[in-house]
N, CA, C and O atoms as a GROMACS GRO file, in nm:
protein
  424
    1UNK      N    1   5.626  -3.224  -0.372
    1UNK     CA    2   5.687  -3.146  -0.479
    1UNK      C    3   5.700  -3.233  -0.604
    1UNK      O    4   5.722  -3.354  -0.598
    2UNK      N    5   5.684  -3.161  -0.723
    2UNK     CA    6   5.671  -3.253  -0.837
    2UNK      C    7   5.782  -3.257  -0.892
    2UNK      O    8   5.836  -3.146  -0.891
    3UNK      N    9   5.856  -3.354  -0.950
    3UNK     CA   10   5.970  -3.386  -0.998
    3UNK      C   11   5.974  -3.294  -1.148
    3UNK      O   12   5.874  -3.297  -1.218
    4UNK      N   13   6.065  -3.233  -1.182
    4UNK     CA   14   6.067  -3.158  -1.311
    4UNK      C   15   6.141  -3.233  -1.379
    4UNK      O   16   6.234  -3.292  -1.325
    5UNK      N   17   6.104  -3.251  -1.577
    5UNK     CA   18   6.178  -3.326  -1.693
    5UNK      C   19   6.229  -3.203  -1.776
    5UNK      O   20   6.143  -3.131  -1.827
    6UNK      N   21   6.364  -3.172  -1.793
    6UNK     CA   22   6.359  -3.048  -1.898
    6UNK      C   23   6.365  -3.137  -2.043
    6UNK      O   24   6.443  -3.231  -2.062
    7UNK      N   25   6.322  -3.115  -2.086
    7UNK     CA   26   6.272  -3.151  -2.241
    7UNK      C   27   6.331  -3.082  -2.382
    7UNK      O   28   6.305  -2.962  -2.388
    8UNK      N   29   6.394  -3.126  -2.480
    8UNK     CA   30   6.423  -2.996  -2.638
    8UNK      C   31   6.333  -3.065  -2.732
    8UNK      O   32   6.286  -3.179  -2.729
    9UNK      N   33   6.321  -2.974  -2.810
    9UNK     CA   34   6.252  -3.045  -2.948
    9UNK      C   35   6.288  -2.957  -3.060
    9UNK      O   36   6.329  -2.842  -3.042
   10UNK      N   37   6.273  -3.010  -3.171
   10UNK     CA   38   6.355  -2.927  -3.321
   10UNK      C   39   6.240  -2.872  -3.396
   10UNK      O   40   6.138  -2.940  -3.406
   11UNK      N   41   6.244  -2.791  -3.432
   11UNK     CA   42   6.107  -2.766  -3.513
   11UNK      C   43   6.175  -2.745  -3.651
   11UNK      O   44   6.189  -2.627  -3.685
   12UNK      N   45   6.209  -2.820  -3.718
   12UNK     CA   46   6.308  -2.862  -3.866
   12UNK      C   47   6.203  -2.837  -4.017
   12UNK      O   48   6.135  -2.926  -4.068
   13UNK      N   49   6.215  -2.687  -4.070
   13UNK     CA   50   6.144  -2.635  -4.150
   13UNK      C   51   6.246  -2.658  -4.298
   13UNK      O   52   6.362  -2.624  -4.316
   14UNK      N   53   6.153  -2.728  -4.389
   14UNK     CA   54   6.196  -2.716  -4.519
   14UNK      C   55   6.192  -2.580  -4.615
   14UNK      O   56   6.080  -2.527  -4.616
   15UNK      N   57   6.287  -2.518  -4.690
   15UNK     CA   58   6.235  -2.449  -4.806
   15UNK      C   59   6.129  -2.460  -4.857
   15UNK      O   60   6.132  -2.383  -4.953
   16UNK      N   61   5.972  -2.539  -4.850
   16UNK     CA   62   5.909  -2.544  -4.924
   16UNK      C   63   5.741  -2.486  -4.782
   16UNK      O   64   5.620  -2.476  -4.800
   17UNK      N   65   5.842  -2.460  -4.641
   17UNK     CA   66   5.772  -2.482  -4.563
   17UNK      C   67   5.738  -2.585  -4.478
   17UNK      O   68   5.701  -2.555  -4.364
   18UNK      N   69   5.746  -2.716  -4.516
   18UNK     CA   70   5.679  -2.818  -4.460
   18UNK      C   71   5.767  -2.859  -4.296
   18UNK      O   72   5.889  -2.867  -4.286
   19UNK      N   73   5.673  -2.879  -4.185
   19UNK     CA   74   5.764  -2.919  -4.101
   19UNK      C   75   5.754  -3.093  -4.043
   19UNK      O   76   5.663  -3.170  -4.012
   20UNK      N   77   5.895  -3.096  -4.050
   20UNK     CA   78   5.920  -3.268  -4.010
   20UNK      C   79   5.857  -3.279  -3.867
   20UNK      O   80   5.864  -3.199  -3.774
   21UNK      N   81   5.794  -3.400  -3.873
   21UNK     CA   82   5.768  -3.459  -3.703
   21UNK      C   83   5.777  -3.574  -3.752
   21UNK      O   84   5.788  -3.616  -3.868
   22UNK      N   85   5.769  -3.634  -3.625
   22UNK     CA   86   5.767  -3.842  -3.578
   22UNK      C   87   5.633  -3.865  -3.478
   22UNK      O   88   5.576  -3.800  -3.390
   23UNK      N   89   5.613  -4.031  -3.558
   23UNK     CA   90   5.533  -4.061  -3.502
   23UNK      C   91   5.595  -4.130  -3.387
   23UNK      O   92   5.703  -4.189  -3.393
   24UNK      N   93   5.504  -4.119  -3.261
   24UNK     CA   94   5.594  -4.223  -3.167
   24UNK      C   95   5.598  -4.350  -3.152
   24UNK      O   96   5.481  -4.384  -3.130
   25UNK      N   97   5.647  -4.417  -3.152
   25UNK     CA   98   5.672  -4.580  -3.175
   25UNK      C   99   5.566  -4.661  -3.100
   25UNK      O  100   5.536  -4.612  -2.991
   26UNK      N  101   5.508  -4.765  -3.130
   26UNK     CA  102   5.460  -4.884  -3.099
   26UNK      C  103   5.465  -4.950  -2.946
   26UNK      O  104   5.523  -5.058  -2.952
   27UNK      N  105   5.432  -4.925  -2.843
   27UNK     CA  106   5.488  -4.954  -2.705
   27UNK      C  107   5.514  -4.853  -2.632
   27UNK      O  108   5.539  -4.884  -2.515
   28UNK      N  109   5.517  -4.766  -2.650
   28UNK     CA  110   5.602  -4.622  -2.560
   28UNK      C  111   5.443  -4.561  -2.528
   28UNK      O  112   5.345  -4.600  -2.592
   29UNK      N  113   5.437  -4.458  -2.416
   29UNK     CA  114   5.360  -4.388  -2.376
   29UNK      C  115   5.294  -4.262  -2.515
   29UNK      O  116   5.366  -4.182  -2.576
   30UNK      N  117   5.181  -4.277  -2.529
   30UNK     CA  118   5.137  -4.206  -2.651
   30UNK      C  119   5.185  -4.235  -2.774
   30UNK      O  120   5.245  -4.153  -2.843
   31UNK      N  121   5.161  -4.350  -2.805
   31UNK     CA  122   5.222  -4.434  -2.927
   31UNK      C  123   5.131  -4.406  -3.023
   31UNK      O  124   5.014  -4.393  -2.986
   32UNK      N  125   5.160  -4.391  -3.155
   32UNK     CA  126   5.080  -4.339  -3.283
   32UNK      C  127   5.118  -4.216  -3.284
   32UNK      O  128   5.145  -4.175  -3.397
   33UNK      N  129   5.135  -4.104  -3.158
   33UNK     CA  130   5.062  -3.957  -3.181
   33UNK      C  131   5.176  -3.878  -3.256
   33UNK      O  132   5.273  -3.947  -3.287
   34UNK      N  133   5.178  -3.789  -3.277
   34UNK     CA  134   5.320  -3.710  -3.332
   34UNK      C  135   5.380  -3.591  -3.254
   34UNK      O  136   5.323  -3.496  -3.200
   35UNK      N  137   5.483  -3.615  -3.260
   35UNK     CA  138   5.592  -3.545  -3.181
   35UNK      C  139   5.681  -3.475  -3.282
   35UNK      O  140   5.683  -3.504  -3.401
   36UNK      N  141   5.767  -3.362  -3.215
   36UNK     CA  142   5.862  -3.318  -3.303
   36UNK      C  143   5.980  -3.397  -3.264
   36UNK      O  144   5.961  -3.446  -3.153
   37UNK      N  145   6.064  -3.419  -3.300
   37UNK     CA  146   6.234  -3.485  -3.266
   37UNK      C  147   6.293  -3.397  -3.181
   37UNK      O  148   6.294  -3.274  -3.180
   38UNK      N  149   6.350  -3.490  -3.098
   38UNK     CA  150   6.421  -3.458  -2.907
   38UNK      C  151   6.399  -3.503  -2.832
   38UNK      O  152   6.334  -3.602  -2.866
   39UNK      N  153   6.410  -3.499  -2.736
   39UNK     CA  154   6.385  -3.582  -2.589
   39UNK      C  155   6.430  -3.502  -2.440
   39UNK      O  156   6.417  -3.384  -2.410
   40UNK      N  157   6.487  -3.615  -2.364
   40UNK     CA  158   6.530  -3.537  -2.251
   40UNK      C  159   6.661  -3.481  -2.217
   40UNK      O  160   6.767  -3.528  -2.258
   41UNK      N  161   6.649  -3.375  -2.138
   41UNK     CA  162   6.774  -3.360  -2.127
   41UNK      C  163   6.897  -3.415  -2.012
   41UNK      O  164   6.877  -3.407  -1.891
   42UNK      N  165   7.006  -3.461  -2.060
   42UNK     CA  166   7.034  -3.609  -1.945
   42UNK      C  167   7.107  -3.471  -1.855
   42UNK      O  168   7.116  -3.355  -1.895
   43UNK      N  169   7.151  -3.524  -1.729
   43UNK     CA  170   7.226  -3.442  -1.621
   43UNK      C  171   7.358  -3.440  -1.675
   43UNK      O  172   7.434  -3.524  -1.723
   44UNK      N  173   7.362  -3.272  -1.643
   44UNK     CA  174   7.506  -3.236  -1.658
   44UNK      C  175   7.544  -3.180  -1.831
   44UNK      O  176   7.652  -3.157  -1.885
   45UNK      N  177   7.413  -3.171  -1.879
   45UNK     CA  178   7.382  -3.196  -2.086
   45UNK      C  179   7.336  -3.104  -2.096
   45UNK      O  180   7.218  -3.092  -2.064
   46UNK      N  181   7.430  -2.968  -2.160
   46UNK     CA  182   7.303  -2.896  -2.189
   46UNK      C  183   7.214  -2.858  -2.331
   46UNK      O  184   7.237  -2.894  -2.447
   47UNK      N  185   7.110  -2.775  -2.279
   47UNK     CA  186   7.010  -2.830  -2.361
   47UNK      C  187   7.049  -2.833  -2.493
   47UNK      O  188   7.026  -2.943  -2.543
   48UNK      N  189   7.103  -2.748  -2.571
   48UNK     CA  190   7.196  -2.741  -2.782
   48UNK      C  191   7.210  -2.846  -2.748
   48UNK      O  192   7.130  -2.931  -2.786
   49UNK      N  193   7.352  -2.892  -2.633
   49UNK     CA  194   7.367  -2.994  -2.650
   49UNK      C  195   7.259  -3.162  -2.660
   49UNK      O  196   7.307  -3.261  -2.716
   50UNK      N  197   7.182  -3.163  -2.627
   50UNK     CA  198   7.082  -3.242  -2.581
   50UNK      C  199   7.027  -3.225  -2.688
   50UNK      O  200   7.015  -3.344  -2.718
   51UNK      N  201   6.988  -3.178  -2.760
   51UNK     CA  202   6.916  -3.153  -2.868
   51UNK      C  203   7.014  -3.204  -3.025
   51UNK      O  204   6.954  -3.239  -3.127
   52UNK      N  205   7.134  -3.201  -3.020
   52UNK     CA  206   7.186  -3.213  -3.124
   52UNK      C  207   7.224  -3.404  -3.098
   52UNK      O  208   7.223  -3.495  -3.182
   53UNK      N  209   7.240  -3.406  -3.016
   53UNK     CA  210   7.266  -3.544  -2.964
   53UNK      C  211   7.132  -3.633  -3.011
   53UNK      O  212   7.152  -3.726  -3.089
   54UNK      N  213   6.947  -3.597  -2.951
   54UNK     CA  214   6.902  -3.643  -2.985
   54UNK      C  215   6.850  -3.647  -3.148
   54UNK      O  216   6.773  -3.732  -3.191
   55UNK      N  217   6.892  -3.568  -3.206
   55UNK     CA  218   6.864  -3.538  -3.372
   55UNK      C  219   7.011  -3.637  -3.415
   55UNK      O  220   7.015  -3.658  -3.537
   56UNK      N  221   7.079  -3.673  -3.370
   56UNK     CA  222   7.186  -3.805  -3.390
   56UNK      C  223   7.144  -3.919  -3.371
   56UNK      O  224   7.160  -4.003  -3.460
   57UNK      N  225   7.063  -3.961  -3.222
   57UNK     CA  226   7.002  -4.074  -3.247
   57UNK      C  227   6.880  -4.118  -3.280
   57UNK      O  228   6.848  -4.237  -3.268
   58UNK      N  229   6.789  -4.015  -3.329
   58UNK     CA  230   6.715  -4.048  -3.368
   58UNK      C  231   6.622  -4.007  -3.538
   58UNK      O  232   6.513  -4.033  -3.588
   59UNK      N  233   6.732  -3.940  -3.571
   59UNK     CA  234   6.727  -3.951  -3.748
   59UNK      C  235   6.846  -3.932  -3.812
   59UNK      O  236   6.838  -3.883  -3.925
   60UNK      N  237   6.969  -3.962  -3.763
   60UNK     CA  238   7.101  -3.963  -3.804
   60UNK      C  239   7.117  -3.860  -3.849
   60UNK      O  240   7.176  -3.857  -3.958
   61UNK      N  241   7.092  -3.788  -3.814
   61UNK     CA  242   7.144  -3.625  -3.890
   61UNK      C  243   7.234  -3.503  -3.814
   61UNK      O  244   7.244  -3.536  -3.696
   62UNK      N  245   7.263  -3.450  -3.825
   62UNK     CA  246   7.357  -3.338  -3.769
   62UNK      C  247   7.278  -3.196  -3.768
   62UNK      O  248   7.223  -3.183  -3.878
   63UNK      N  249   7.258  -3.101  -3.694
   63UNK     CA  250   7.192  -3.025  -3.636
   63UNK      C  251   7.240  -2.912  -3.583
   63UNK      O  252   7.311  -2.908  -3.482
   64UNK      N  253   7.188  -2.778  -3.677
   64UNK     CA  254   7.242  -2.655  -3.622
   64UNK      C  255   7.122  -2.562  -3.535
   64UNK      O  256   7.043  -2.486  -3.591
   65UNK      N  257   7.127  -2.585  -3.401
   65UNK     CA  258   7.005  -2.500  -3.365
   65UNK      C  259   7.002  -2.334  -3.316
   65UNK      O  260   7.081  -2.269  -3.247
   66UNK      N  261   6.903  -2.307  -3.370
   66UNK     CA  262   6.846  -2.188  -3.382
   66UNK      C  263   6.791  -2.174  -3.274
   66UNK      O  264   6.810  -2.241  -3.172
   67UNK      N  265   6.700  -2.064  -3.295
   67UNK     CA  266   6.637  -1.936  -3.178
   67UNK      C  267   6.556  -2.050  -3.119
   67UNK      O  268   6.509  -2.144  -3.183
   68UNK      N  269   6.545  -2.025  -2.963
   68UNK     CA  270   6.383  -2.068  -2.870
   68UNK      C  271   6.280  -1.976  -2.970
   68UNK      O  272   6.280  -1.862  -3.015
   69UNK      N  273   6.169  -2.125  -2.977
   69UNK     CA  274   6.032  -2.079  -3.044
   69UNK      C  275   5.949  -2.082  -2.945
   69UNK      O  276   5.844  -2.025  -2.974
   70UNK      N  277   5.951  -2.129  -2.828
   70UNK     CA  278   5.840  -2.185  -2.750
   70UNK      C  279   5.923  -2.273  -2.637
   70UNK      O  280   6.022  -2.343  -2.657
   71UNK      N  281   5.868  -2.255  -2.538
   71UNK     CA  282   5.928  -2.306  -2.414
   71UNK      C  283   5.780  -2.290  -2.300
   71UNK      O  284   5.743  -2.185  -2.247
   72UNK      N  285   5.723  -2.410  -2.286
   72UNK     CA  286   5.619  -2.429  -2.189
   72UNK      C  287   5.624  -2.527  -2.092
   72UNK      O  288   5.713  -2.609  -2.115
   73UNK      N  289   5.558  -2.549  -1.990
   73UNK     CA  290   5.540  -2.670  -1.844
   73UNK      C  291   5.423  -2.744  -1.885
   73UNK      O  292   5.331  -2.666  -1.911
   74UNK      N  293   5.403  -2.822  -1.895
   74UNK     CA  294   5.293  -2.933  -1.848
   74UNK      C  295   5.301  -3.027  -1.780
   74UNK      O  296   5.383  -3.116  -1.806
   75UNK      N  297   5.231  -3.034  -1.687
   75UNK     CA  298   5.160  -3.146  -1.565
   75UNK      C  299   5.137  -3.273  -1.650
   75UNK      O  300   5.034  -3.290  -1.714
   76UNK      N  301   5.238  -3.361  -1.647
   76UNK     CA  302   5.182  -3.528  -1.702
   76UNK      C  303   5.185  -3.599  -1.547
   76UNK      O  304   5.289  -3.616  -1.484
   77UNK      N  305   5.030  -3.641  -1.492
   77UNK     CA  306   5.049  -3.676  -1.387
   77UNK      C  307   5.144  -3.640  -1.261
   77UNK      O  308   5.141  -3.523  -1.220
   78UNK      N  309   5.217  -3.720  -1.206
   78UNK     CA  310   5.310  -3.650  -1.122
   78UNK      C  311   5.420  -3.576  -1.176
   78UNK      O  312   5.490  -3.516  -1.094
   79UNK      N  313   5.446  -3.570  -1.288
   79UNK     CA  314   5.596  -3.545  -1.347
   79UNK      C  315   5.528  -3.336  -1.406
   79UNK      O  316   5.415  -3.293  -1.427
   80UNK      N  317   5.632  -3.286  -1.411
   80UNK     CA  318   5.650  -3.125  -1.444
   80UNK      C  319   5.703  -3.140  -1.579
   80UNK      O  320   5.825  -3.154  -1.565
   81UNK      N  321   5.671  -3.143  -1.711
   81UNK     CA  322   5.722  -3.141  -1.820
   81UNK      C  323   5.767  -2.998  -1.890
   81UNK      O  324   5.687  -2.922  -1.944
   82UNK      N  325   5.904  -2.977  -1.880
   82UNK     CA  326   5.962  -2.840  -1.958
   82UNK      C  327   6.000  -2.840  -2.018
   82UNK      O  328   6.120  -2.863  -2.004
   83UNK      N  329   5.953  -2.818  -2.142
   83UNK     CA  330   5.930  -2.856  -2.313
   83UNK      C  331   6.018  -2.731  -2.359
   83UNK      O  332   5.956  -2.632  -2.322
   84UNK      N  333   6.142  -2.690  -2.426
   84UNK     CA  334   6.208  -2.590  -2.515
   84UNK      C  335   6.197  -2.635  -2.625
   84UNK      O  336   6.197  -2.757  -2.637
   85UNK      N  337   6.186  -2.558  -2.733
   85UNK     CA  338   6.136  -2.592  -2.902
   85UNK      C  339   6.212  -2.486  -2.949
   85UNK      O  340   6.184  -2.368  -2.929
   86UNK      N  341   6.335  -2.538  -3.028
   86UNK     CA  342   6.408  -2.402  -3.140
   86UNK      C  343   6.427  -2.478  -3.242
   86UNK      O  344   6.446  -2.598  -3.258
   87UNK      N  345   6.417  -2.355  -3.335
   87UNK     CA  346   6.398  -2.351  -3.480
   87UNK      C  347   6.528  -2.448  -3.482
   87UNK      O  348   6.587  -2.452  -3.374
   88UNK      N  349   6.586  -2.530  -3.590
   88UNK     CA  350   6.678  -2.597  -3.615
   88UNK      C  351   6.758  -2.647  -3.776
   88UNK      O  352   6.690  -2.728  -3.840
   89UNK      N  353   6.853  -2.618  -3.822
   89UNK     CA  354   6.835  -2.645  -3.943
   89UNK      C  355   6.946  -2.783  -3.961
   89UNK      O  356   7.055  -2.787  -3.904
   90UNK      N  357   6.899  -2.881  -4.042
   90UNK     CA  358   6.957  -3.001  -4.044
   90UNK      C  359   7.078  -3.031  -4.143
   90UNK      O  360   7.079  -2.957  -4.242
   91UNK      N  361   7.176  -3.123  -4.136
   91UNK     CA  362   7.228  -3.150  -4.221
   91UNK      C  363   7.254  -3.297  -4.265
   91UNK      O  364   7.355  -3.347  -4.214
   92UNK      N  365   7.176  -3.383  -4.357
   92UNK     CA  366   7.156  -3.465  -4.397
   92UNK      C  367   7.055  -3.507  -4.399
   92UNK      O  368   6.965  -3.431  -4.366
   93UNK      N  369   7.015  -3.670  -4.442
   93UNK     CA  370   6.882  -3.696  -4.499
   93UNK      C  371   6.825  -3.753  -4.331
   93UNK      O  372   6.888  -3.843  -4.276
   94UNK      N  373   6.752  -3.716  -4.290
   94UNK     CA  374   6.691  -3.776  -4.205
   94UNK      C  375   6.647  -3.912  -4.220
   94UNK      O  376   6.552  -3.934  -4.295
   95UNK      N  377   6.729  -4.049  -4.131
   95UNK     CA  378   6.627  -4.181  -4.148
   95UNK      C  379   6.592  -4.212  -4.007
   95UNK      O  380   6.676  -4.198  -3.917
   96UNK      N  381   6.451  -4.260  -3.980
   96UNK     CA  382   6.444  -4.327  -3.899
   96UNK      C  383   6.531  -4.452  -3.801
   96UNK      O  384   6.536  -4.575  -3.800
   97UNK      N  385   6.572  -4.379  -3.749
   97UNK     CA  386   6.691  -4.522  -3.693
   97UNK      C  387   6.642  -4.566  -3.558
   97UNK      O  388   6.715  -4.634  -3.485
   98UNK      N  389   6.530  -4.532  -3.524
   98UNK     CA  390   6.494  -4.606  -3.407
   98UNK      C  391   6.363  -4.710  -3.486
   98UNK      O  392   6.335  -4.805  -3.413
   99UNK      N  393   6.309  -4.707  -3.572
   99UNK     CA  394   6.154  -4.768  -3.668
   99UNK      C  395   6.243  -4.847  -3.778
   99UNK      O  396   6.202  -4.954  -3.822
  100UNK      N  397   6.356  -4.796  -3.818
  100UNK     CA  398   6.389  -4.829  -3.903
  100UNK      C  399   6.339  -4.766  -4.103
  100UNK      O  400   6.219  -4.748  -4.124
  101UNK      N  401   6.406  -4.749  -4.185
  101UNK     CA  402   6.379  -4.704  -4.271
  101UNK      C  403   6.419  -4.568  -4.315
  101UNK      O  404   6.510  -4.510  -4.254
  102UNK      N  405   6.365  -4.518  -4.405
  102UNK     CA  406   6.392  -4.334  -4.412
  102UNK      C  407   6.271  -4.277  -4.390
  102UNK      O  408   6.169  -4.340  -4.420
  103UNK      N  409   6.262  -4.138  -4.332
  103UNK     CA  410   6.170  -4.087  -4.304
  103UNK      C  411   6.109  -4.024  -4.445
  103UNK      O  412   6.170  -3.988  -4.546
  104UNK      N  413   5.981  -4.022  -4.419
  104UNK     CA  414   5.906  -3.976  -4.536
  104UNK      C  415   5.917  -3.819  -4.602
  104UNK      O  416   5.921  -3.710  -4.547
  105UNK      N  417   5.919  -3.848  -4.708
  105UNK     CA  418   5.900  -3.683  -4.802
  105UNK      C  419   5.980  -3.548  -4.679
  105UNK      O  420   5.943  -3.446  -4.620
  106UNK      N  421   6.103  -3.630  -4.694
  106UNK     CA  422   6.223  -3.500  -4.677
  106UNK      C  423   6.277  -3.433  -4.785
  106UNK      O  424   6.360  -3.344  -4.767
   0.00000   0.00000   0.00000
């Protein structure tokens, strides 16, 4: 039986349209590629919650989430990946605090 990861991610749309993602860091599994902001969800966390938590540590910002956009499974090797994606709207400037710096053209 395959171990299941439940997963959130933000899909963080500007007034002008444009949507924020991250690249993934230097060392980590699929490094370069781009991701939206979120991660996993820890036990006992649920998912808003998990989601607003990771939009704290990883662009210092505060986070009101919105509707499920998308919620799919993928097979990464042995692991069951269950990916939820809602719309999200932010409050403050997004910086990189895991790369360091501010994130670009917010």
């Amino acid at each position: 039986m395959q171990q299941t990861i439940e997963v959130v991610a933000a899909v963080l749309t500007r007034a002008d349209g444009k949507i924020l993602v991250c690249r993934r860091a230097v060392g980590r599994a699929s490094a370069g590629m781009w991701e939206f902001p979120g991660g996993k969800v820890e036990e006992g966390e649920g998912a808003r919650d998990a989601l607003r938590r990771e939009l704290r540590e990883e662009l210092a910002i505060e986070g009101e989430i919105g509707d499920l956009i998308t919620r799919d499974t993928t097979a990464v090797g042995d692991l069951l990946i269950d990916l939820a994606c809602s719309a999200t709207n932010r409050y403050g400037v997004p910086t990189t605090t895991k790369c360091g710096g501010r994130a670009p053209n917010t």
